[in-house]
C-alpha positions as CSV (number, residue, x, y, z in Angstrom):
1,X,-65.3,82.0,-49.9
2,X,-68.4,79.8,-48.5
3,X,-72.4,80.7,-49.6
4,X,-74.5,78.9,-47.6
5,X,-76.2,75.9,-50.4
6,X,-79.7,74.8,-49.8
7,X,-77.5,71.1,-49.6
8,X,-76.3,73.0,-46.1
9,X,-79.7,73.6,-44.6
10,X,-81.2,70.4,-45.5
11,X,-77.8,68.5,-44.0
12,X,-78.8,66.0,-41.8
13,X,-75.3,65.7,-40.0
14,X,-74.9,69.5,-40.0
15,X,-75.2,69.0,-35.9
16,X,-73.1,65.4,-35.5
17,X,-74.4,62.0,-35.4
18,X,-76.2,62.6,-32.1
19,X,-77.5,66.0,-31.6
20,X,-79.0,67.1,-28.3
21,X,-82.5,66.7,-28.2
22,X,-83.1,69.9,-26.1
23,X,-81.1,72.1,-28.7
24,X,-83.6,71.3,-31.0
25,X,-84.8,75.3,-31.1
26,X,-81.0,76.0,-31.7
27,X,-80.7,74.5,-34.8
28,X,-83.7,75.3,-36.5
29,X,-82.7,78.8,-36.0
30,X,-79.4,77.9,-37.6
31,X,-81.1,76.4,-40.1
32,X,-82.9,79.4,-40.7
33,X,-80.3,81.7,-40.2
34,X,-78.6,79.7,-43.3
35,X,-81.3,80.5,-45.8
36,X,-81.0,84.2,-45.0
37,X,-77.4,83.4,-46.4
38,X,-78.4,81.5,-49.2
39,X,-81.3,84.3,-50.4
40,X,-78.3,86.5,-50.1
41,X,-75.7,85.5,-51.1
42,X,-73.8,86.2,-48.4
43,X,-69.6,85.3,-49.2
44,X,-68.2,84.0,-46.1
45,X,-64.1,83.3,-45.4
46,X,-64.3,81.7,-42.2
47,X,-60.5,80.7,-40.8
48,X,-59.5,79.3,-37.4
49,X,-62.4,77.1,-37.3
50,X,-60.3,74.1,-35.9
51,X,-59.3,76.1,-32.9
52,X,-62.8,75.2,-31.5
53,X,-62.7,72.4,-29.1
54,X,-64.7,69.7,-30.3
55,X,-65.5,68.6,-26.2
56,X,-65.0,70.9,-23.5
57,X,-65.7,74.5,-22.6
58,X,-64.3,77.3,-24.0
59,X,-65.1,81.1,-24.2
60,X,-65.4,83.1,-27.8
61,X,-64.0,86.8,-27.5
62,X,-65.1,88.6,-30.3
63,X,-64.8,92.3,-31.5
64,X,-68.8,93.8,-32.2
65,X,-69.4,95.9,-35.1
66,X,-73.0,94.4,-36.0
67,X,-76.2,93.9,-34.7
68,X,-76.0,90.1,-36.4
69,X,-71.9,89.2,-35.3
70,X,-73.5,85.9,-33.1
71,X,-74.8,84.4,-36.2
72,X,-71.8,84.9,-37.9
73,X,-69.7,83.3,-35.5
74,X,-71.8,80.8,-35.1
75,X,-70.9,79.8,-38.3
76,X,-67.2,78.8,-37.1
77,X,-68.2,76.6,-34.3
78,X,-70.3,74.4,-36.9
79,X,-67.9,72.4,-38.3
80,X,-67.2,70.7,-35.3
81,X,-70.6,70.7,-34.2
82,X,-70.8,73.2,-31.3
83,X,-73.8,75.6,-30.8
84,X,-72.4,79.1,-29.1
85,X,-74.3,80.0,-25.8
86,X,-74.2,83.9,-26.6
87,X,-74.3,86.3,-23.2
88,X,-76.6,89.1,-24.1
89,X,-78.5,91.9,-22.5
90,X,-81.1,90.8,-20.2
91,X,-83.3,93.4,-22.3
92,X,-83.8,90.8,-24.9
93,X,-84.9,87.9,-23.1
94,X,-88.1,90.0,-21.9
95,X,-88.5,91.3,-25.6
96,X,-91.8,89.3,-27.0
97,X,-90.4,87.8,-30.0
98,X,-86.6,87.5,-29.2
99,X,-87.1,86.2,-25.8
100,X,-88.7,82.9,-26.5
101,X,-86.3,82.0,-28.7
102,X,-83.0,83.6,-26.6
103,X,-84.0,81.3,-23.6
104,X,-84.4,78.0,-25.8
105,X,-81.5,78.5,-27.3
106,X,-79.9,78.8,-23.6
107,X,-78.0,82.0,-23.7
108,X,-77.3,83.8,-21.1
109,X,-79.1,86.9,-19.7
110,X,-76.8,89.8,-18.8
111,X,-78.1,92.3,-15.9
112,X,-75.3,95.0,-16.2
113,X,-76.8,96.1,-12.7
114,X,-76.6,92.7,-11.3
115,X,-73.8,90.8,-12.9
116,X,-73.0,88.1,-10.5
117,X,-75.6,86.1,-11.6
118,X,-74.7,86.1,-15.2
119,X,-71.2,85.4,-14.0
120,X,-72.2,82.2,-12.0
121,X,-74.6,80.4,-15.3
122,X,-71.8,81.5,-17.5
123,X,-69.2,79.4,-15.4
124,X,-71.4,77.0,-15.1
125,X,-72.2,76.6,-18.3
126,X,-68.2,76.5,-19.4
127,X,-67.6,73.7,-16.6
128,X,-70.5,71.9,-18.2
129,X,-68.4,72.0,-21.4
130,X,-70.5,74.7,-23.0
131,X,-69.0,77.4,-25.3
132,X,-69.9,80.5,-24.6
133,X,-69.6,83.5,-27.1
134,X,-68.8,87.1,-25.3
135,X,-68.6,90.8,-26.9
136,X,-66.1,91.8,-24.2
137,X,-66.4,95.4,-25.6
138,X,-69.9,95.2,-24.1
139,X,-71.5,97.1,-27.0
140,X,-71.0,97.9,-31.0
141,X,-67.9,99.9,-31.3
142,X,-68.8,102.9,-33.9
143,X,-65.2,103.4,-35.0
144,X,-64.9,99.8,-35.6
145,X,-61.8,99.1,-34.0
146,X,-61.1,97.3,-30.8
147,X,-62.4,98.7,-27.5
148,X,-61.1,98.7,-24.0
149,X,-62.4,94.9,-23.2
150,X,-64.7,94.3,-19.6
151,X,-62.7,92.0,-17.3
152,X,-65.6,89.3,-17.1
153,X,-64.2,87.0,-19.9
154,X,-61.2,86.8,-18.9
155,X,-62.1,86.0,-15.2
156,X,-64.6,83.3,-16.4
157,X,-61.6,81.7,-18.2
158,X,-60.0,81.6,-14.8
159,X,-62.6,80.3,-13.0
160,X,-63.5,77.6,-14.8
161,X,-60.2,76.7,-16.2
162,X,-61.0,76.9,-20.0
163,X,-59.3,78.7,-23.1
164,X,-60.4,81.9,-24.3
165,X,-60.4,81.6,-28.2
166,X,-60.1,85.2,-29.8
167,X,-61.9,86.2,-32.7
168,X,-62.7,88.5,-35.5
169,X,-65.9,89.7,-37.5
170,X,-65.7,91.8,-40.1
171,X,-68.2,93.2,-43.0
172,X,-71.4,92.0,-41.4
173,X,-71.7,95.8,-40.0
174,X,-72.0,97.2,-43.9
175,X,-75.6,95.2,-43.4
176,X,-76.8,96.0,-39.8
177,X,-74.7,98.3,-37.6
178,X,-75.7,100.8,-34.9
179,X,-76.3,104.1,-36.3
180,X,-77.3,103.1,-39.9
181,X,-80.1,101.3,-41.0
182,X,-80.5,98.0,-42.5
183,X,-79.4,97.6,-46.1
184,X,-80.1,93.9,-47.0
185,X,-77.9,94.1,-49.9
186,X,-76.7,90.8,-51.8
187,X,-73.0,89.1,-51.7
188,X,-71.5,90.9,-49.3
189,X,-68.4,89.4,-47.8
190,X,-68.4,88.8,-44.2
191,X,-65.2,87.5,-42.5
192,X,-64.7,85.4,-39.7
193,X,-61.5,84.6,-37.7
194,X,-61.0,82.2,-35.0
195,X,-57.6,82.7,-32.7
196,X,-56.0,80.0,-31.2
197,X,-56.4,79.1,-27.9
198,X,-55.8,81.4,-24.9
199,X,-55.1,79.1,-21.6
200,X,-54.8,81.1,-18.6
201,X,-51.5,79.9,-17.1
202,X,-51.0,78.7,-13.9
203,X,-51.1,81.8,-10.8
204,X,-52.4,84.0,-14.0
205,X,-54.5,87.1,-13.0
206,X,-57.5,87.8,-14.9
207,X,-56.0,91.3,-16.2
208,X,-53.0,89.9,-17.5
209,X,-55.0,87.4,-19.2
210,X,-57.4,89.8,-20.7
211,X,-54.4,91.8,-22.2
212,X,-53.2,88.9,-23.9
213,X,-57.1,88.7,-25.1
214,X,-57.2,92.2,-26.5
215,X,-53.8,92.0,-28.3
216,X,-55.0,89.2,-29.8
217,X,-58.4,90.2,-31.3
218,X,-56.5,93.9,-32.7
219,X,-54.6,91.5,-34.5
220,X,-57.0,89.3,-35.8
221,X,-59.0,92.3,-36.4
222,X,-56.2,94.1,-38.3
223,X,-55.9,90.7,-40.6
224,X,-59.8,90.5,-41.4
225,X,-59.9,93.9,-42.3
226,X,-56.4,93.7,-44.6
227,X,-57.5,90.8,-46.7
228,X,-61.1,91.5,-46.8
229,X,-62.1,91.8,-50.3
230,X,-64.4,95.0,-50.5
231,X,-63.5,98.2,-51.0
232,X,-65.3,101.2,-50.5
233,X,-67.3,102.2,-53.8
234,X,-66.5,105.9,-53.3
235,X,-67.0,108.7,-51.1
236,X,-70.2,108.0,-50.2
237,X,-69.1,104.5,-49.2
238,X,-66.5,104.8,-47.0
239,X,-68.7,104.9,-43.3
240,X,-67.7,101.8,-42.8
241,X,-64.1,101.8,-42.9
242,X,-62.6,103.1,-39.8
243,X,-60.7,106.4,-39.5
244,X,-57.1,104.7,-39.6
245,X,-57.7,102.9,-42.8
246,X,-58.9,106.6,-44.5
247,X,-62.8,105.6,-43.7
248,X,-64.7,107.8,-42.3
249,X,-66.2,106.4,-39.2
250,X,-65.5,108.3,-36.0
251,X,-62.3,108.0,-34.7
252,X,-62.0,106.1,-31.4
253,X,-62.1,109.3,-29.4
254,X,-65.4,110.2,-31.3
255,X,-67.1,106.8,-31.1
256,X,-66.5,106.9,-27.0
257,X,-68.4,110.1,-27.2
258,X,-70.7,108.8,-29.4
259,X,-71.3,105.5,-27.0
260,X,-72.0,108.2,-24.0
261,X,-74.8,109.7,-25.6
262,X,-76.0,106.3,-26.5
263,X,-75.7,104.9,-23.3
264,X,-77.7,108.2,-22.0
265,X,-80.5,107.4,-24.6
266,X,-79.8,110.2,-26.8
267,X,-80.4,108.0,-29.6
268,X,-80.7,109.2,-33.2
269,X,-83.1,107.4,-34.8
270,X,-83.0,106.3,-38.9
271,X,-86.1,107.4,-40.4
272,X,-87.5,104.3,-41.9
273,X,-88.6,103.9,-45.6
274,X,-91.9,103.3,-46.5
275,X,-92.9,100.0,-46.7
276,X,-93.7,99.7,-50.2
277,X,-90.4,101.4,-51.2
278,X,-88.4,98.4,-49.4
279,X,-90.1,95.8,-51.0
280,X,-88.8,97.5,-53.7
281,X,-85.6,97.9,-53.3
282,X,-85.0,94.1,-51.7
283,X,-86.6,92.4,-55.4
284,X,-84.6,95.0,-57.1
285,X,-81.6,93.5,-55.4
286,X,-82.4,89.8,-55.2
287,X,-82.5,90.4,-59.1
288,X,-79.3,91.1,-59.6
């Protein structure tokens, strides 16, 4: 398991020998994204990391079960030095905080209404030997299992002639996960697991690419969630274990449901504590 040190976010070759000046933003953020870890304590097992191509485009297709799964795959590009251009809604670059920092970072706006142009900066991007991180399930899957996967990945692959490199998150969701509020608890495990490379073959269509894709994040998938190494407390703690593995998150069928209404803005919102109360409870838990 890695915690983040305060060595790690005062590493002056965290980035390589010759960082790019305009990514400057980036990796303060990362920088700041590790001392979250550190206060924390957050226990990552990051595997596959070599799988990412230290030159050269490649695309990150990775299963979504929290609002925070780009920072923690972030994590597995750093050892050899890559920062991950995340596609995201185009909702967040117009937010007033987010935005700022989403466009210095150069990720890449998604218009679901208008997704050509996303498309075209996203192979661009890959032929100018970017790698770009996609949630091909388009949205945080509540039964926290593998969804059907949009096409776009895989046809960016194609396009531009780069590997897709599968992946897996797991655990981040018990922190921040749609549906439940945020419990900044400390140590949890979060796992990360990088496949190996996908390379579209020669005459490959993008569907038959994007099945390999799928089979290959279920399985990655099924491994983070067999060796992660929480267990549900009790009863009361078992919402985020899906249905198969005796949790009691909604079962595919449910969660597609679920996703409808979401998608129609029937949101149910999660009544926020007071203030003073979370202060409370976050020193009561940096304590122990």
């Amino acid at each position: 398991m890695y915690t983040a040190s305060w060595g790690d976010v005062a590493r002056r070759d965290l980035f390589g020998s010759r960082p790019d000046p305009r990514d400057r933003p980036y990796r303060v953020i990362i920088r700041l994204a590790l001392v979250v870890f550190r206060l924390f304590g957050f226990r990552f097992d990051v595997r596959g990391q070599e799988h990412v191509p230290a030159t050269g485009g490649a695309i990150i297709c990775s299963n979504h079960v929290s609002f925070f799964d780009f920072t923690y795959l972030g994590l597995a590009a750093l050892p050899q030095h890559r920062l991950v251009r995340f596609m995201a809604k185009a909702s967040v670059f117009g937010h007033w905080f987010a935005g700022p920092f989403m466009r210095a970072m150069q990720h890449i706006p998604v218009d679901r209404k208008a997704g050509a142009a996303a498309f075209d900066a996203a192979v661009r991007a890959l032929e100018g030997g970017h790698v770009v991180g996609v949630f091909p399930e388009a949205t945080i899957s509540s039964s926290f299992t593998v969804k059907d996967l949009k096409a776009g990945a895989a046809r960016m692959a194609v396009a531009a002639g780069v590997p897709i490199l599968p992946a897996a998150v797991w655990g981040g969701h018990r922190i921040a996960t749609k549906g439940h509020k945020v419990v900044l608890r400390r140590g949890v495990p979060v796992t990360v697991i990088i496949g190996e490379p996908l390379v579209p073959q020669p005459g490959e269509k993008p569907q038959a690419l994007l099945r390999r894709t799928r089979t290959a994040m279920v399985e990655l998938l099924e491994e983070a969630q067999r060796t992660y190494p929480d267990r549900p407390a009790g009863e009361d703690d078992r919402w985020w274990q899906p249905a198969h593995l005796g949790g009691s998150a909604p079962t595919p069928e449910q969660a597609a449901a679920i996703d409808a209404d979401y998608a129609a803005g029937n949101r149910t919102k999660v009544k926020a504590p007071h203030p003073l109360a979370r202060i409370k409870q976050l020193l009561a838990r940096a304590r122990r």
